[in-house]
N, C-alpha and C positions, 0 to 999 in steps of 0.2 A: 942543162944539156938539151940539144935540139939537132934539126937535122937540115941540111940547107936545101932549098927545091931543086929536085932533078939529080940532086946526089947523094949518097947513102951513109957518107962521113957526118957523123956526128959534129955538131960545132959543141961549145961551153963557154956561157957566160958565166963572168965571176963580177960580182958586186963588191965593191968596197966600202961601210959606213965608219967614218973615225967617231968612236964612243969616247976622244978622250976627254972632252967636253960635257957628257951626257957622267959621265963616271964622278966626276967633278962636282957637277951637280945635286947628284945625289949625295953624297957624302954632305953638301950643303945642307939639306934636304933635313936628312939624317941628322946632323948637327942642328939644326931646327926644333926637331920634333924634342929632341931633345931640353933644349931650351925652355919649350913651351912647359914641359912634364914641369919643369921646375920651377918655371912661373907658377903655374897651376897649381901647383903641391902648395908653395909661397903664399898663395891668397888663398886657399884656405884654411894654412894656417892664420892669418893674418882677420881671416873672418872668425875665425874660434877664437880667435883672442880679442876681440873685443867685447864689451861688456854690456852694448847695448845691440837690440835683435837687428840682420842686417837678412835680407831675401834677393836671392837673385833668380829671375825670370826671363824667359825667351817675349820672342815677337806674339806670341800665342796666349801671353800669360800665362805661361806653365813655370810651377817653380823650381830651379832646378839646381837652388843652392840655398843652406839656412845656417846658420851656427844654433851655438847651445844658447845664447839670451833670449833668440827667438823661441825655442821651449818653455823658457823659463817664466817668458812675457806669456805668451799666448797658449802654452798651457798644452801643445801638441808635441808626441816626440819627433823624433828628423824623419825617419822612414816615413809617418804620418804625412809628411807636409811633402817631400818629393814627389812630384808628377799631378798635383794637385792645386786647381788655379787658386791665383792669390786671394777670391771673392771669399775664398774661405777664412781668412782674416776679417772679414767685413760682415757687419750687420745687414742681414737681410734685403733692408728698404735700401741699399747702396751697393749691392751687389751688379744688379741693371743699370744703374747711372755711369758703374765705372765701365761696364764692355762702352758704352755711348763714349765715354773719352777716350779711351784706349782706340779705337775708331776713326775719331775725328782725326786726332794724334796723327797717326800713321797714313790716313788721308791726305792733310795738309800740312803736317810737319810742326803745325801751330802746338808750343810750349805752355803747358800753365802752372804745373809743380815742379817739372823737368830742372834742374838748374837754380832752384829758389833757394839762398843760401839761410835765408831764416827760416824753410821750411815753413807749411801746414802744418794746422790743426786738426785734427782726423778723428774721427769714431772708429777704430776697432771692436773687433768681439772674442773673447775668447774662448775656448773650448768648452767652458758651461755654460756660456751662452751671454755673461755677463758683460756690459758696454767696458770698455778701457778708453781714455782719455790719450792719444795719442800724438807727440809732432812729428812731419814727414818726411825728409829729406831723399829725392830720387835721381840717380847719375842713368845719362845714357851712352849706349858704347858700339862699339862693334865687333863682331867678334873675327876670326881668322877666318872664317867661311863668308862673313859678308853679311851676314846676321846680326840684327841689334839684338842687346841686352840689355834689361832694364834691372839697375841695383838702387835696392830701397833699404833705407836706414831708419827707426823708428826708436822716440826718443818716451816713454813713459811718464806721464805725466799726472795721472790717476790721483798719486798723493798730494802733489804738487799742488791742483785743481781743488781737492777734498781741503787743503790748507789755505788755500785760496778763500772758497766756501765759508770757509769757519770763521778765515779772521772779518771775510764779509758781513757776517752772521752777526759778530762779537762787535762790529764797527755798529750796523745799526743799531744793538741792542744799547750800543753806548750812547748813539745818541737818541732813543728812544726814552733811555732813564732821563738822560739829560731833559729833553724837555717835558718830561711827566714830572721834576723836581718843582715846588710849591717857588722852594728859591731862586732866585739870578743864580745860572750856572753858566758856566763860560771854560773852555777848554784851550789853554797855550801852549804855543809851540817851547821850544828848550829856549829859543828867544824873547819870551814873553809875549809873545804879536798873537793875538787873537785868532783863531781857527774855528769855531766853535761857538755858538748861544742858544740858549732858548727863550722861549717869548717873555718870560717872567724877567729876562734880564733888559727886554725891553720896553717894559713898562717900567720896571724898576730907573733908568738912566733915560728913559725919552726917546730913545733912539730905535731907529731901523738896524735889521743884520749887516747889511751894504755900508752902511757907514762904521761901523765897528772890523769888519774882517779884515785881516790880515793887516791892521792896526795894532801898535803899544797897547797893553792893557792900560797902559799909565795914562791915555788918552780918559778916560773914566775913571779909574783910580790914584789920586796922585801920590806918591812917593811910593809905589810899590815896586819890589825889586826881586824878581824873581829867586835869581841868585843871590841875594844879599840871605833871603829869607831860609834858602837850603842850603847856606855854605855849611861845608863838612869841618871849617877849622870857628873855632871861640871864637865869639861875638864877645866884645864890652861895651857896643858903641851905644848911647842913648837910644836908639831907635830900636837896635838887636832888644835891649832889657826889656820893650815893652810885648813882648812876642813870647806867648804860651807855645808851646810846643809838648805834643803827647804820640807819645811811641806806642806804633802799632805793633802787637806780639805776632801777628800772624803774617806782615812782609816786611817788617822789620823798616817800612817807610814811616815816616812821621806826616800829621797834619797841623798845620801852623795856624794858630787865630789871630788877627789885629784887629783894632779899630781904625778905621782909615777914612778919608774923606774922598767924596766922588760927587763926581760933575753929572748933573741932568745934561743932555743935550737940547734937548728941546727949549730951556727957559735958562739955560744955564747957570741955574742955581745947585748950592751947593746942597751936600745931607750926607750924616754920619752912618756908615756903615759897618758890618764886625763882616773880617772877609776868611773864610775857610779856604785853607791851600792846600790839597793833598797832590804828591807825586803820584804820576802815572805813568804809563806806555801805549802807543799803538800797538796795531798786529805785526810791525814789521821791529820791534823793540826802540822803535824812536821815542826820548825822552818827550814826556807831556808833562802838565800840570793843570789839575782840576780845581776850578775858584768856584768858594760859595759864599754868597752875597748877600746879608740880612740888614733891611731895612731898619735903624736902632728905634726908633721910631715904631716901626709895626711890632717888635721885638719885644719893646715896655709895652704895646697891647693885647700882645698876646699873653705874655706875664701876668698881666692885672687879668685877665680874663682865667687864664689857669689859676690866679690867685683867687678869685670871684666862684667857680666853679668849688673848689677847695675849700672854704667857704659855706659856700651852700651847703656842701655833701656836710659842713661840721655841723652846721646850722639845721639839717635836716636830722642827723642824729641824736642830735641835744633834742629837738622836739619830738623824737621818736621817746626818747629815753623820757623825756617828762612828761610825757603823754601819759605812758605806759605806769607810769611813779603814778599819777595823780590818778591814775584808776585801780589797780591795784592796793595802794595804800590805803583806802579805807576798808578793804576786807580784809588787809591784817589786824587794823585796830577792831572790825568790830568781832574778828575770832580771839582778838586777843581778849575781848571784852566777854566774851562768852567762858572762854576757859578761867580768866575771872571771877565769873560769876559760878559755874562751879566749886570756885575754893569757896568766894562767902557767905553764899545764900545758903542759910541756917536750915531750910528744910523745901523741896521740892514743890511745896506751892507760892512759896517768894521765889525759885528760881524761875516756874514757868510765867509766875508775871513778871517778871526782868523779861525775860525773852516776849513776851509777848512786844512789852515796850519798843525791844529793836527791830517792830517787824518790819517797818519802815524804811529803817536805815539797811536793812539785810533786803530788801527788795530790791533799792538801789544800787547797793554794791554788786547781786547778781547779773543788776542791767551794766553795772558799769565793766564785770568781767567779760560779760558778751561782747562789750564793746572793745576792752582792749586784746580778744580774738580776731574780733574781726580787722581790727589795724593791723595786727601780725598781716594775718589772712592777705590785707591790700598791698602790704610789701610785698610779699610772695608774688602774686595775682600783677602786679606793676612791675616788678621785673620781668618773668614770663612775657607780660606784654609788649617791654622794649625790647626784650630778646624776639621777639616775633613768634614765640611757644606756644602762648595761648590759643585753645581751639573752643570756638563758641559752640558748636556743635555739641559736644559732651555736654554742656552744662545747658541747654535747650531743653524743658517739659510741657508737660499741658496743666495748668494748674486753674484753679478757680478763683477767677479775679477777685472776687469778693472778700472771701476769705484770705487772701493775701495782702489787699489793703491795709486792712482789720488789724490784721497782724503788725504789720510795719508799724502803723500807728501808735496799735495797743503798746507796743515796745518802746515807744520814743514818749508815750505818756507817762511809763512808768516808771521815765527816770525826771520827772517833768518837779519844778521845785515850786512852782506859782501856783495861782488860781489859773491856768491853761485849758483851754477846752481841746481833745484831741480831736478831729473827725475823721473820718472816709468816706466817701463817697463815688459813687455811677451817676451818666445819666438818670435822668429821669426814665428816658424811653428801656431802662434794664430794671427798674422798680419790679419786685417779683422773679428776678429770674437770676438763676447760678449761669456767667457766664464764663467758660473755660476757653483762655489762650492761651498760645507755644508761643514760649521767651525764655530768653538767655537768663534763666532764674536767678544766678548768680549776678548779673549784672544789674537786674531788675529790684534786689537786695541790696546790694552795696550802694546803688544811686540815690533809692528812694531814702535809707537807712540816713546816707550821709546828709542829704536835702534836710529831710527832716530833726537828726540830732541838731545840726545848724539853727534852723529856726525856735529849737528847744532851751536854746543857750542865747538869744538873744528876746526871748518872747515872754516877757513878763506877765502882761494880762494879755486876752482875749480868745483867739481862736488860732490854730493850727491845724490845714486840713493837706491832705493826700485826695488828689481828685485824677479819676481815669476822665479823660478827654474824649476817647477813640480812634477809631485805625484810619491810618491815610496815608495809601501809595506802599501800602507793608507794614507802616511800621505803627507802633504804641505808644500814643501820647499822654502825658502825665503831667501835672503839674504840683508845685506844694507851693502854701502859699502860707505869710502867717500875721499878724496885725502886732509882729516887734518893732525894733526900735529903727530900721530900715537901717541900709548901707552908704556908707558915706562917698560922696564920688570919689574921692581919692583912693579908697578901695576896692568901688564897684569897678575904676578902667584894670586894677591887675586881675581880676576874677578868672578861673580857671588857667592862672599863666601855669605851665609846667615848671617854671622854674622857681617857681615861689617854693619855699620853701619850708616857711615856719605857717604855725598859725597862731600865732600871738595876738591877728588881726580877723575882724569875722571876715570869712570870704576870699583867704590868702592863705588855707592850708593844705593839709594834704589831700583832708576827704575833698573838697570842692576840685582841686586840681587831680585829683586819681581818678573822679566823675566823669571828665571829663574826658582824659588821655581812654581810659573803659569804653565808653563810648564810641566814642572815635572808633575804635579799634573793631569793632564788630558793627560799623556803617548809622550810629544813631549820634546823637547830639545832646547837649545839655545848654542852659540858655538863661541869662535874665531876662525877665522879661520887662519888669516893674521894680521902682523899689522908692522908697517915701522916706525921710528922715524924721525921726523926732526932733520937735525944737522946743526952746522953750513958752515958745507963741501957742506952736500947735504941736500937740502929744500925740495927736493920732500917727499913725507910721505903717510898716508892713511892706515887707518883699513878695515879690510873684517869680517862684523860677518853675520853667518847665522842660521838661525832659523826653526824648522819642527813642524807642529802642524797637531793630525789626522784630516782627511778631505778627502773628493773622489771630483774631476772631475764629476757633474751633467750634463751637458749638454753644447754644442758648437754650437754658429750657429752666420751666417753673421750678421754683424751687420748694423742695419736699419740705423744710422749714424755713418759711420766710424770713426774710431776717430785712425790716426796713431801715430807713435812716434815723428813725426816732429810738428803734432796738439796738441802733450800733452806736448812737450816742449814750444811749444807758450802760450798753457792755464796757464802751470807754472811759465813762465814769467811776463807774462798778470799778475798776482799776486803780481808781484814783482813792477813793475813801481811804483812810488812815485810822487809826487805835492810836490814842494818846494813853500814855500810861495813868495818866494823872484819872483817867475815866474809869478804868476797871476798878470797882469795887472787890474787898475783899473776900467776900460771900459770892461772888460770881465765878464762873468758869468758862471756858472757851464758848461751850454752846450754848450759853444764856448772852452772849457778845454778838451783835450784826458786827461784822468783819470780813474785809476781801480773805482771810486765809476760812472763813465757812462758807463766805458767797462763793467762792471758787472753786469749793470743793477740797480743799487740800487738806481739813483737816480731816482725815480718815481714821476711818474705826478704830485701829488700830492705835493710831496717836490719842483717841479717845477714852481707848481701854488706859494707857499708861496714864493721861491724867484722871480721871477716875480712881487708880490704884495710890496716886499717891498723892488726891484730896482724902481716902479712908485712911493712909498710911499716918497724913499729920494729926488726923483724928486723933489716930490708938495711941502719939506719942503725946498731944496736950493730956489726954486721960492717963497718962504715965506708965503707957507700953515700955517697955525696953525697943532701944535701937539697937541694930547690928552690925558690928564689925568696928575696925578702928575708927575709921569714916566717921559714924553717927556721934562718937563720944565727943570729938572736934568740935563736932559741930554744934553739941549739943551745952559745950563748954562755954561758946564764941555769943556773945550778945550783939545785938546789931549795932549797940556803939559803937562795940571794941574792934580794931582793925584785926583781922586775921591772917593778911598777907605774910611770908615769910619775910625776914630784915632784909635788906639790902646787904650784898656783900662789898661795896663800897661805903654805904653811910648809911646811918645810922638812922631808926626812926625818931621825926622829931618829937621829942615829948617836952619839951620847952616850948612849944607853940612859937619858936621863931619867926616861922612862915605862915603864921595866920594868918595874919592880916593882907596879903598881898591879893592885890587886883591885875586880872588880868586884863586886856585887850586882845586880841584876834583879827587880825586883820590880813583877810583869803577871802579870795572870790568865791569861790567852791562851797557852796552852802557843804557838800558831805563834808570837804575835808576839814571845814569848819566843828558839823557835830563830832569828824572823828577826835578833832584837838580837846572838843569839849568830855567826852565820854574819857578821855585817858586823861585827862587832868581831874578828874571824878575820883579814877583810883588814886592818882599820886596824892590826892586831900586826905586819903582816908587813911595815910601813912603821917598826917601834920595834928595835931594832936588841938584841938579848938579849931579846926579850921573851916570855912565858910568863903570859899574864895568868890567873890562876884566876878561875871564872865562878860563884858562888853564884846559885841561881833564888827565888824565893819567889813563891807564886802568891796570896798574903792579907797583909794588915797585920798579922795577926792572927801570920801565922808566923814573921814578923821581927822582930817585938820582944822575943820571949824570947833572940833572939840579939845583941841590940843591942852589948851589953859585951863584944863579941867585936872588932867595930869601931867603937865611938866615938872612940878614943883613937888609932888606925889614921889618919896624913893621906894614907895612899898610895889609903884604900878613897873606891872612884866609886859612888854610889847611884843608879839609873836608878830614878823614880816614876812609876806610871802614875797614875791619879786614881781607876779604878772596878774596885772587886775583887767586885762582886756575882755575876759569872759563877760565882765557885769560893766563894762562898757565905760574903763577906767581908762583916761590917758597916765595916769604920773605911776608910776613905778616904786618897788619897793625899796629901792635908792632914793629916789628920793623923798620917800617918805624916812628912812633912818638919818638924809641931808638935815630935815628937815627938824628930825627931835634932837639930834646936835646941834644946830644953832639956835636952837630955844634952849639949849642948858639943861635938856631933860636928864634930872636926878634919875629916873627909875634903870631898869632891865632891859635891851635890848636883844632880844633872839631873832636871829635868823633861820625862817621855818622853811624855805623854798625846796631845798632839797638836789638843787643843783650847784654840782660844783661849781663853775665859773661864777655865779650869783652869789654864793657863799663866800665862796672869795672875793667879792665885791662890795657885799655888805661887811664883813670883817673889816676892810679896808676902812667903809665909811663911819664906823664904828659901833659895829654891834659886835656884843660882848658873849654871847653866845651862839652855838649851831647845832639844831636838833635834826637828823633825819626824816625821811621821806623811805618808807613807814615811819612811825616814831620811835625815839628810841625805849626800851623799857623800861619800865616802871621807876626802878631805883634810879637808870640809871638818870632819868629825866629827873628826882629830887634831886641825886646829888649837884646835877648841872644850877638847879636852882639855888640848892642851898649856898654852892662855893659861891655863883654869881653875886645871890642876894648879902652875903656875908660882907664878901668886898665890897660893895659898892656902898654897904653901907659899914665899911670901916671893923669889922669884926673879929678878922682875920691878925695876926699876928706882924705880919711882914707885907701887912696889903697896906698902901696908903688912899691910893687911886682907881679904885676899880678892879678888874680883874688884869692880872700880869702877863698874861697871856691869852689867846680864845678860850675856850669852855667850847671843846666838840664832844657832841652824844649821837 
């Protein structure tokens, strides 16, 4: 409404808009919005339905859409992750890198994950903080407003990666074994064609890895057949029969062995090989198979060499065991001889001169039990040291050289069977003075001990010293030296080998090789130095070995009783004197005797008082005291003719003097075991009724055969064999010394004394007719061995025509 100029009538404008276009529109519009709800509603259902995390974000990177995998992956609930940039998925140090792309991106439009249908690999992190291994996939869009979106798909791979890792892990490890194998190993495919070797398979065949890979095995091996070797259906064919096959319990796969022949490359010559096939797999289940390839050739060496080692360890036992036998056994015989003498000695002063008689042999057996201590001891002490146990340390003191010499010496003199002279000695420049050193005293013991029992068992006449040298650079130098029969080179090159074994030979046993491995072991050394043979030309002879162990010079000074060289050669002597029974007079007593057991002091008061009491005791009974108790009346019954022992509960004593007349021979190295043979053949005589038996000794093969024609022809002569005369410096053996009385036709007895099984069994074979133990055996039961032996062979027997019908073991 308005009014026109100059007049007062209203006008009225009326406007017309047709809406029926605009009404249209909207209903469009309307039906639109519509549409979209449903889209909308659609993708996310479509995003909850998927199984892998899916995010979608604006231009801003704000996230403004997630389903439940993304939860599930990334560890956050939904409300957490809405309005929240994506950097929160992402590890720290890539949080800034991604605003920089995100940036460029929308800058320049330039694409780098956008669209990549294989997707990135990505680092994630999730909600505790921990990395996820993830693939990318990102769509860009636009939305109804003009707006891009960016939707990210994220694909987990974490396990995947972790399995990845492992079989990586388990691949190297495979081929790690593989070339740490001693053997040609080699790995094929299901085709046979080579994938795989280690350097042993190319020494083994000549060849580089380059020329072997992804080649036929049969290139190297010929007729081998992968599949022939693993079919699942029966083989009959000549080649199948020759193929061991051994079923594993634990995959149920088999591994196959042939012999096969294979081609060197290098000279292309040919060599037999044993080839090991086991079924295998990679990490991804692809059939494999594992070849192992042994040299047949190195195979028989390594054989003989475990055969050799096996061997030795038998060879070292046996000389343990007879070691131990030959030291031991004359301190059974001489307690046997003692509890003997007990039963027959008619009164207390014929027992104490019998004992007197063995004080000889009872000094030696005491030296010889130290001795088979201390070989236990060096076993012990020798393993410990291969084991790497032993600690020098502990067994380090300060002791006084002098007095330790002394010792060593006096002990190795006391088991000394010759005219020996033992010595010790210092410097000159230590005359007058106690010097005390710290050393491995146990070391310094066992070396010296073994040095010198050595020189004690090859040293017939003259001298055997223990001499200190002095210190140099730490350590303690010694030597022993001795004027025997010296070492023969054939013996001197294996000296101190560790793997010798026996000591059958001087200079190839255990003391000289334990000396040595001892030594070593705690930074010192052992050494020939010298050594001289006897010949028949020239007799003189003598070894020089010297020995250094760490050790310092502790301190010197005068010593409060001098003791020089000329006093330690009287002390060493003083050791040696001996009491022959045949010496002691009847009217004499221990303390009217010069004797090592008065020079030494041992016989004391006490021992003094008991002989004393019962030289009155035999008195009051010549004057025809009464004796006491059942004891006296025995004994008083028993005349020193008559035997007193009890009968044998085998046989019988002889009182027919059948076995008078029989002669012995003896033939042992071993002066003891020698008198021990003679001291128990003593008793067994005094069970033969006239008997007198004469005792020939022989201590070598060697010395007995010039006398053979002396008794071959003799059926009354008993030959006792030992098996090892190396001690007294015998080459021929107790073999063939029994060779030797069979092919002369020796009528008489043959026993085998050795005491070793295999050697009994050897000598049985060659035909000795008898086998006594090591101790001996007792009393009876050694006549009755003699009796049955000596019956037979001399035809007395009933059903004997020939000798004995079987061995004779006692």
């Amino acid at each position: 409404k308005t009014r026109s100029p100059g007049s007062e009538r209203p006008r009225f404008i009326a406007v017309f808009q047709d809406v029926t276009v605009l009404t249209a529109r909207t209903r469009e519009l309307e039906s639109a919005k519509t549409d979209l709800s449903l889209v909308t509603s659609g993708h996310d259902a479509f995003l909850q339905a998927m199984s892998v995390p899916v995010v979608v974000a604006d231009e801003t990177m704000t996230i403004r859409q997630t389903n439940a995998a993304t939860s599930a992956v990334f560890g956050y609930r939904y409300e957490e992750l809405l309005g929240q940039p994506v950097t929160i998925l992402m590890p720290e140090q890539m949080r800034e890198l991604h605003g920089s792309y995100v940036d460029t991106h929308m800058a320049t439009g330039v694409q780098r994950i956008i669209g990549m249908t294989a997707g990135r690999k990505v680092v994630g992190q999730h909600k505790d903080g921990r990395e996820l291994d993830l693939v990318l996939n990102i769509a860009k869009s636009k939305d109804v407003d003009g707006s891009y979106r960016f939707t990210a798909v994220f694909h987990d791979i974490t396990d995947i990666t972790a399995l990845r890792d492992a079989s990586s892990v388990l691949v190297n490890a495979q081929a790690q074994l593989l070339q740490s194998m001693s053997l040609a190993g080699m790995l094929l495919d299901s085709n046979g064609k080579i994938i795989a070797m280690n350097t042993a398979t190319k020494a083994l065949f000549g060849c580089e890895p380059h020329m072997l890979f992804g080649k036929p095995v049969t290139t190297i091996l010929q007729d081998y057949d992968v599949q022939r070797f693993f079919a699942r259906e029966t083989a009959t064919s000549p080649a199948r029969s020759r193929i061991r096959s051994f079923p594993d319990d634990h995959s149920g796969s088999q591994s196959v062995e042939q012999e096969l022949v294979g081609l060197k490359m290098d000279d292309g010559s040919k060599l037999s090989v044993i080839v090991h096939t086991m079924p295998t797999c990679d990490a991804s289940g692809a059939e494999r198979y594992l070849l192992l390839c042994e040299d047949v050739s190195q195979l028989r060496s390594k054989l003989e060499r475990q055969t050799e080692e096996l061997d030795i360890q038998r060879r070292i036992l046996g000389q343990f065991t007879h070691e131990m036998r030959n030291k031991y056994s004359p301190s059974v015989t001489i307690l046997e001889t003692i509890k003997n003498l007990i039963v027959e000695c008619s009164s207390p002063r014929e027992f104490y001169r019998e004992l007197q008689g063995l004080h000889d042999d009872i000094r030696l057996c005491a030296g010889l039990l130290r001795e088979a201590d201390d070989l236990v001891a060096t076993r012990l002490e020798l393993h410990k040291v291969y084991k790497g146990a032993y600690v020098s340390v502990a067994n380090v003191e300060v002791v006084d050289l002098r007095e330790q010499l002394l010792e060593r010496a006096e002990a190795a003199g006391a088991l000394s069977q010759g005219g020996v002279k033992f010595t010790a000695a210092l410097p000159a420049a230590y005359d007058g003075l106690d010097v005390f050193v710290k050393v491995d005293m146990y070391m310094f013991k066992h070396i010296a001990n073994n040095l010198l029992s050595n020189a004690r068992k090859h040293t017939y006449v003259g001298t055997v010293s223990l001499t200190y040298e002095g210190d140099r650079d730490g350590q303690l130098e010694f030597n022993v030296k001795d004027t025997g029969r010296g070492i023969p080179e054939t013996i001197a090159s294996r000296l101190f080998k560790e793997e010798v074994a026996t000591a059958d030979c001087r200079g190839v046993g255990l003391g000289l090789s334990s000396c040595k491995v001892f030594a070593l072991a705690i930074g010192g050394d052992v050494w020939l130095e010298h050594t001289k043979v006897c010949t028949v030309d020239d007799a003189t002879g003598g070894t020089l070995f010297r020995f250094r162990l760490p050790g310092t010079v502790v301190e010197t000074r005068p010593c409060e009783n001098i003791v020089s060289r000329a006093d330690a050669d009287a002390r060493l002597r003083g050791r040696r004197i001996s009491i022959r029974r045949d010496t002691i007079d009847s009217e004499q007593s221990p303390s009217d005797v010069s004797s090592p057991l008065s020079d030494a002091g041992r016989l004391t008061s006490a021992t003094k008082g008991i002989w004393d009491e019962a030289v009155a005791k035999d008195d009051r009974e010549a004057k025809g005291a009464p004796r006491g108790g059942e004891r006296g009346r025995e004994s008083a019954a028993a005349s020193p003719a008559s035997p007193v022992s009890a009968p044998s509960d085998f046989v019988e004593i002889d009182e027919k003097g059948e076995l008078s007349s029989i002669k012995f021979c003896i033939c042992e190295d071993s002066a003891v075991i020698r008198r021990s043979v003679q001291m128990k053949l003593k008793h067994v005589s005094k069970q033969v009724v006239g008997s007198n038996w004469p005792i020939s000794e022989f201590a070598t093969v060697e010395a007995f055969l010039p006398n053979l024609k002396d008794f071959v022809d003799d059926p009354n002569v008993v030959v006792t064999v030992d098996e090892n005369f190396d001690a007294q410096g015998g080459q021929l053996r107790g073999g063939d010394l029994i060779d030797a009385l069979v092919g002369a036709n020796f009528r008489g007895l043959i026993i085998s004394a050795s005491g070793d099984a295999a050697s009994c069994k050897d000598h049985l074979s060659r035909g000795a007719h008898v086998v006594w133990s090591k101790p001996l055996p007792r009393t009876d039961r050694m006549l009755e061995t003699l009796s049955v032996g000596w019956r037979a062979l001399n035809n007395k027997g009933n059903d004997v025509v020939q000798g004995p019908t079987s061995p004779i073991v006692a």
